[in-house]
N, C-alpha and C positions, 0 to 999 in steps of 0.2 A: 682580196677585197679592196675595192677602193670607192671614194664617195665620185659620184656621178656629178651632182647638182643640188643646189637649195633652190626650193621655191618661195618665190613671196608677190602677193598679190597686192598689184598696187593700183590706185584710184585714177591715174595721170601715166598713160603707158606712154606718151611721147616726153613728157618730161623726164622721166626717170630713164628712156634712154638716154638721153642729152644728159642727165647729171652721169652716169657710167659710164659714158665712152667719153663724152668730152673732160668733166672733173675727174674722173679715175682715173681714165686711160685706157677702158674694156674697148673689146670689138664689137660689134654687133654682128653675130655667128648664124645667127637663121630668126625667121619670125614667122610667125601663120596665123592666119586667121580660121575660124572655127564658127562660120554664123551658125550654125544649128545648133550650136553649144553659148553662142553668143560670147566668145572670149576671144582673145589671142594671145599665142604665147610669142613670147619672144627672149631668147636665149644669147647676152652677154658674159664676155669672158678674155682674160689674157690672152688663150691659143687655144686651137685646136679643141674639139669637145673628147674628141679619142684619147689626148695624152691626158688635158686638163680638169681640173674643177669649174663647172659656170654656175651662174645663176641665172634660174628662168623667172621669169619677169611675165605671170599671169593676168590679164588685165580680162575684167567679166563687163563688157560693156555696160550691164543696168548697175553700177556701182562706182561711185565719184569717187568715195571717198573711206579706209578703213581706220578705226581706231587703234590707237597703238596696243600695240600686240595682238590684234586682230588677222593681219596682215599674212602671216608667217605661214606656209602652207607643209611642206615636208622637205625630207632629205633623201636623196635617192641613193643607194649604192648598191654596186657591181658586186657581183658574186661569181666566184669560180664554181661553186658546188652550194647551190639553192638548196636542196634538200638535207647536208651538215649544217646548212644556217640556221633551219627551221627547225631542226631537235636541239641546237644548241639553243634557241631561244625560249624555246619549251622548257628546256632544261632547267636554266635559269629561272625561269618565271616559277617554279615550281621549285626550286633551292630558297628562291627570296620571300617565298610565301612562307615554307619549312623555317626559315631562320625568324622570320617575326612572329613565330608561335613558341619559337626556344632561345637560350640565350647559352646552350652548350655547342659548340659548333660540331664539337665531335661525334656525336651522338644526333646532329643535324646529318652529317654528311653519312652514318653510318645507315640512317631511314633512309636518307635521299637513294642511296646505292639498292636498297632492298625495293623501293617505291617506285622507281623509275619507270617510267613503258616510254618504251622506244615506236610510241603511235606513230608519228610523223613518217619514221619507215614504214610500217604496217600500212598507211597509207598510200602512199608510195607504191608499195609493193601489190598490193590491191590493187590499184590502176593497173598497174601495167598486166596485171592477170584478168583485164579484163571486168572488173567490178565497175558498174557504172558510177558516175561521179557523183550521184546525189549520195548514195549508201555510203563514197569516200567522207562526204563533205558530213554526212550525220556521225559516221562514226569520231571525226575528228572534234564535232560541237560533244559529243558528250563527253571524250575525252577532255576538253579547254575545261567545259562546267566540272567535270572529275576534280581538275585541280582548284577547283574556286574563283576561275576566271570567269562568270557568270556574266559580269558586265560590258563581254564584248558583242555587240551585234550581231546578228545573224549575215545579216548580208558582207561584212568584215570578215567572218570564220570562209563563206562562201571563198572569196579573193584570195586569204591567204591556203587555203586548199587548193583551188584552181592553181595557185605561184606553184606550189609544192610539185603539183601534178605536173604542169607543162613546163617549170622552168623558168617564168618571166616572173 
């Protein structure tokens, strides 16, 4: 695994190149414009995007200006094996729920071992036999709400089912 890129979306895209290449010392590695999205990205960095870490530098043309901490958009990182991520995140999220309902860990981790569904494969493995993706993407939403994860959007559970299936 390694991290890809930070994004942050800034109000003045020619300025804040000029402060990163010129103050920092970044390169300016690629830019594109996106009118039917109305933004453009443009991606500074020390070297190479293949060896290095950048930051993409999102500019959404109707928007001058964001509020501090507004700004911050995501982190992206590379995975060797997309589908051990995705159970391992599962995992997780379902250990740290288990642990704020107990204060014995051992007897946390003892349910956790008994509780476990290894969905994310199920999924997974459904795709590939064939199961069309709406049925992958429902069984995956009841599984999230199983564990109490209720407040994530539908359209969210969709992307991260989609990632699982194809890989990206």
């Amino acid at each position: 695994m390694r991290m890809l890129h930070t994004m942050l979306r800034v109000g003045d895209l020619e300025r804040s190149i000029r402060f990163y290449t010129e103050v920092l010392g970044m390169q300016l590695l690629r830019r594109k414009d996106y009118p039917s999205g109305r933004f453009t990205l443009a991606f500074v960095g020390y070297g190479d995007e293949r060896d290095n870490t950048v930051l993409e530098l999102t500019h959404n043309w109707d928007t001058e200006q964001y509020a501090l901490g507004d700004g911050y958009g995501h982190i992206a990182l590379g995975l060797d094996d997309i589908y051990s991520a995705c159970t391992a995140i599962a995992d997780a999220c379902l250990l740290a729920e288990m642990l704020d309902q107990s204060n014995n860990v051992e007897d946390v981790f003892i349910e956790f071992q008994k509780q476990r569904k290894p969905v994310a494969d199920a999924v997974i493995e459904d795709s590939r036999h064939g199961l069309d993706m709406s049925t992958c993407r429902s069984r995956f939403r009841n599984w999230i709400r199983d564990w109490g994860l209720s407040h994530i959007p539908d359209h969210k559970m969709k992307e991260i089912v989609d990632a699982m299936v194809t890989g990206r």
